[in-house]
C-alpha positions in Angstrom: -49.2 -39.9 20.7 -48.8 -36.3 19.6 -46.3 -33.9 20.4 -48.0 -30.8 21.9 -47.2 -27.7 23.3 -48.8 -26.5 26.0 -48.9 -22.2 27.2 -50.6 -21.4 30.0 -50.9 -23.4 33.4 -52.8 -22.0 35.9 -55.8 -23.2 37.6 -57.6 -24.3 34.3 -54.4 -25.0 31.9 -52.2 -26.9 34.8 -55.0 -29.8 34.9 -55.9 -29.6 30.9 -51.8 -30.3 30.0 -51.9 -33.5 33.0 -54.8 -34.7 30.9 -52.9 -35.0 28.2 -50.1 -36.1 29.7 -52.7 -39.0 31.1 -53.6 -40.0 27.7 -49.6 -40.6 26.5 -49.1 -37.2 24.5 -45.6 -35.9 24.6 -46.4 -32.3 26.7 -44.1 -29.4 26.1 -45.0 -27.5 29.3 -44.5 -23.6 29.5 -46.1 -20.9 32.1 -44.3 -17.6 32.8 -44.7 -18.9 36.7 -42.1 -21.6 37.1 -43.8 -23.1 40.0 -46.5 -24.1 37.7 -44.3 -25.4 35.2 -42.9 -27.6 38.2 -46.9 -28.6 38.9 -46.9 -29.9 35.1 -43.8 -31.7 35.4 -45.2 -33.5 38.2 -48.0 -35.1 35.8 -45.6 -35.6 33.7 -45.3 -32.7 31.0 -42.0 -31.9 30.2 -40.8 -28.4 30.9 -39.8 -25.6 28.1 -37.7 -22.8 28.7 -39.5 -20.4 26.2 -43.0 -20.6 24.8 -41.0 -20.0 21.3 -38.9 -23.4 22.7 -42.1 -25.6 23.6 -43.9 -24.9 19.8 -40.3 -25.8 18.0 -41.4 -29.6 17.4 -45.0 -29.3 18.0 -48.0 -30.8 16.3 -50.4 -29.6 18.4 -50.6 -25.8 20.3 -52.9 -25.3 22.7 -53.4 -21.9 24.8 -55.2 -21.5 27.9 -54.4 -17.8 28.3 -55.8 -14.6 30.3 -57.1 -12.2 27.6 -57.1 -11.6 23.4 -54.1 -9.3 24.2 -51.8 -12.0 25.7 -53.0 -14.7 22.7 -52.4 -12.5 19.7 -49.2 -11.1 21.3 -48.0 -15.0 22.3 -48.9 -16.3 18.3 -47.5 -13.6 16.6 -43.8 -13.3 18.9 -43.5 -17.3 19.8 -45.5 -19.5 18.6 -46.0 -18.8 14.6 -42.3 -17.8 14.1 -41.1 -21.0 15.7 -44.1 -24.2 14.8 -43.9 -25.8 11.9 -46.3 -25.2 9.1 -49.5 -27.6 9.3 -49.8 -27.2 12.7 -52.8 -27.1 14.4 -53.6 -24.2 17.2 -56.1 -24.7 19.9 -56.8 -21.7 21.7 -58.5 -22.6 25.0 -58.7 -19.0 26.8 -61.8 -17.7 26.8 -61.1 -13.9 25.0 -63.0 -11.8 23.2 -64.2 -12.1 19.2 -62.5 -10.3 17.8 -59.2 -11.1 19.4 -59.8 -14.5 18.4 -60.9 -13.9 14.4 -57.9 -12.2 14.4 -55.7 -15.3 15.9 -57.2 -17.3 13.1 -56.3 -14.4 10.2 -52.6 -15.0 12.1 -52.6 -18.9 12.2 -54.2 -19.1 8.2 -51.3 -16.5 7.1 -48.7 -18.9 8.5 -50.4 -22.0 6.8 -51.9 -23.7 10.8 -55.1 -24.9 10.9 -56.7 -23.0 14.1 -60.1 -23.5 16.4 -61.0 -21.0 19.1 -62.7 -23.3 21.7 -63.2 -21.6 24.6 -63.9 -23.8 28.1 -67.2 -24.3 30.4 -66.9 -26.6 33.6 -64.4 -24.7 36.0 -61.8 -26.4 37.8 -63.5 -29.3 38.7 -64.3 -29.8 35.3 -60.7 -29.3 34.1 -59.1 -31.8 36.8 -62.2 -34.7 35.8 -61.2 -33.8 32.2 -65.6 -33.0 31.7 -65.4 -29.7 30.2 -67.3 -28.5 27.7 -65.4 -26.7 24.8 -67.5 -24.5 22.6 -65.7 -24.5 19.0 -64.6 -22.4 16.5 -63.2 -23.0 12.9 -63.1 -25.0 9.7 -64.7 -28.2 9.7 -61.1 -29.8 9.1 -59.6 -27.6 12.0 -62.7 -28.7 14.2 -62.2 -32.4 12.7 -58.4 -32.5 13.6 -58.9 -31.0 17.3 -61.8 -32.9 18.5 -59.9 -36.0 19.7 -57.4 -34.2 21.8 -59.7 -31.9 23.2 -62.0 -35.3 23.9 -59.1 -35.7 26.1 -60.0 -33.0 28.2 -64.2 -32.7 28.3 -66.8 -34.5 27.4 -68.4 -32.7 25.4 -67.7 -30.7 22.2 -69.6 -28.3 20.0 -68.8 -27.0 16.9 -70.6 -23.7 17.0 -69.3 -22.4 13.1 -66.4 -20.3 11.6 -63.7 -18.5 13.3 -64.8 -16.5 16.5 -68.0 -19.0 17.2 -66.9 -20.3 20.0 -66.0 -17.4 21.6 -69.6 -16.1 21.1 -70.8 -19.1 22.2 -69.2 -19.1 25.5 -70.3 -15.0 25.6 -73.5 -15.8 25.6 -72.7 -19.1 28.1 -71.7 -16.9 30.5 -74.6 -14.5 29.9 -76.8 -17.1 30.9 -75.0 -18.4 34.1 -75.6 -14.5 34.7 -78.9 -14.6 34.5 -79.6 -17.5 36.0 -77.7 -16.1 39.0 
């Protein structure tokens, strides 16, 4: 059981965090919307005041946030001052590359392993816990984050260095486009 913190819980990040919390992790839950804070709580999450407050005794930090902006802005003023070093940061949002080359430049300067891995499968998919996460990172990183995001999909790609699975999911979504 790992102790991970958990930022962002709306439609996709809500039913991520109560997959964990199915599989016996210890959840520190925060949203800036308290009523979906109460929704994780319900699945059994446990709720943190402050984003810095849910990373202090984390292993594990996983964001499932709205753009680049809001992830750089959330590692560099509460998550990387307050997690211990070793850590391992999983950034679920999907965001642009270069908002998330630069979250790993943030998590490598702190001494955290990190891995961009970006989500395809909607809600649906997040509530079954079938999503497919597109990965990005070190071999390690990847290595150390597959089993909890196996927790939440079904099926994971390691698609190279830092950034990959962003592009991956751009050109994802590209294709849906298309297809469309």
């Amino acid at each position: 059981m790992a102790k991970i913190a958990f930022i962002g819980l709306g439609n996709m990040g809500g039913p991520m965090a109560a997959n964990l919390c199915k599989a016996q992790h210890h959840v520190m839950a925060f949203d800036l919307s308290d009523g979906a804070v109460a929704q994780a709580v319900e699945k059994g999450a446990h709720k943190a005041a402050t984003a810095a407050a849910a990373v202090k005794d984390a292993e594990i930090v996983v964001t499932m946030l709205p753009a680049g902006k809001h992830v750089r802005e959330v590692y560099e003023k509460d998550v990387l001052p307050n997690v211990a070093k070793g850590a391992l940061l999983i950034d679920c949002s999907t965001i642009d590359v270069e908002s998330a080359v630069q979250a790993h430049g943030l998590a490598a300067k702190h001494g955290a392993a990190s891995v961009d891995a970006p989500v395809s499968g909607g809600t649906g998919g997040a509530k079954a816990a079938t999503l497919t996460f597109m990965a990005g990172g070190s071999e390690p990183a990847f290595a150390a984050a597959k089993p909890v995001l196996e927790k939440m999909g079904k099926k994971i790609v390691h698609c190279g260095g830092a950034g990959a699975g962003q592009a991956a999911k751009i050109c994802n979504n590209m294709i849906l486009g298309i297809s469309m």
